[in-house]
N, C-alpha and C positions, 0 to 999 in steps of 0.2 A: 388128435383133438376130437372131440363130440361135446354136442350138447343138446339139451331139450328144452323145446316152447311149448307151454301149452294154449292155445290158440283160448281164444276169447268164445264165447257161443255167437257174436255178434261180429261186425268189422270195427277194428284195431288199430293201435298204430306204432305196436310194439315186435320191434325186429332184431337179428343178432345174426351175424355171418361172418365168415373166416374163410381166408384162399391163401392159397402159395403164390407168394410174389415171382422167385426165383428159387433158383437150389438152398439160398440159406435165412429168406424170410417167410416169414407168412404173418400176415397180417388178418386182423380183426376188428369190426365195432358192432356196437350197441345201440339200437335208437330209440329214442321213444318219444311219440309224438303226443302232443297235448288232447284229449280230449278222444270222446269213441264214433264211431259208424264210419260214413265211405268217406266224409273228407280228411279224418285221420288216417285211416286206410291207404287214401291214393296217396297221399305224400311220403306214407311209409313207403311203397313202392315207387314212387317216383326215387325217392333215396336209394333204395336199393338198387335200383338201375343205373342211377349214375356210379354207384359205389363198386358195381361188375368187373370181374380183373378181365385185363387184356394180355396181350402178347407182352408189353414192356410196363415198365412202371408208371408211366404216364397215367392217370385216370382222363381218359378223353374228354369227354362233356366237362370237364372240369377244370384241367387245365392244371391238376395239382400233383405234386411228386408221393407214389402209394408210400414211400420209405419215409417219406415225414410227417405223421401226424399234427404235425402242428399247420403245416401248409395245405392237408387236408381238409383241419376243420375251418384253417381260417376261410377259404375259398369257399367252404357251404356257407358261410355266415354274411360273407357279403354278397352270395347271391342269393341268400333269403331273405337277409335281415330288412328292417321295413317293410315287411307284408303285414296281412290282417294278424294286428293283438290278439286276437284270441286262436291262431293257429301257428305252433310252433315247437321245438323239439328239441330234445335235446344228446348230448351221442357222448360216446365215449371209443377215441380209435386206438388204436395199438400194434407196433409194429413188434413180433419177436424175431430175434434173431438165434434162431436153432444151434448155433454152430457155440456163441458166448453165452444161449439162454440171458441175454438183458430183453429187458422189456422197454420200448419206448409208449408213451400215453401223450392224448390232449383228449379233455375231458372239457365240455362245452356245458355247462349248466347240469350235465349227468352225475348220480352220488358217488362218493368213493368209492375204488373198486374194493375187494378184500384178497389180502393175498395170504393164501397156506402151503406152506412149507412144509417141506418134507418131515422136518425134526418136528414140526409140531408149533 
């Protein structure tokens, strides 16, 4: 996998990263948080820190299983949700699994992804 960000000239709060779970996942999300400078910034990065692979699938600070997207995003939602209205984010996680190539998604207020095929 690769991809390219091209950074903002200012602080941001647009991020995307990918790890290997185990020998047959690797997982991915997308985040983008509302609005620009340091306090979209540090929540990007606060996300990203909790989003950090470990030794096992557990995501730590979080308490959610990396193999299910669904228990991923739901777990960011209820430790954010009810903060300040005008700071907040939206993500899109996705688990593949290498071996069947299926894709699993939970997609939190992020646009649809697009998917291209090989045949076109």
């Amino acid at each position: 996998m690769a991809g390219f960000l091209l950074a903002a000239q200012f602080a941001a709060g647009d991020l995307y990263n990918f790890f290997r779970i185990d020998g047959r996942h690797t997982r991915f999300y997308m985040i983008d948080v509302a609005g620009h400078g340091v306090g979209a910034a540090s929540l990007a990065m606060l996300l990203n820190r909790l989003l950090l692979p470990y030794a096992n699938p557990k995501l730590a600070f979080l308490g959610a299983d990396a193999l299910s997207p669904k228990d991923v995003v739901t777990k960011l939602n209820r430790m954010f949700c009810g903060g300040h209205e005008l700071m907040f984010f939206t993500m899109c996680y996705g688990v593949i699994d290498r071996q069947t190539m299926r894709v699993r998604m939970a997609r939190a207020g992020h646009s649809y992804s697009v998917v291209a095929k090989r045949d076109g």
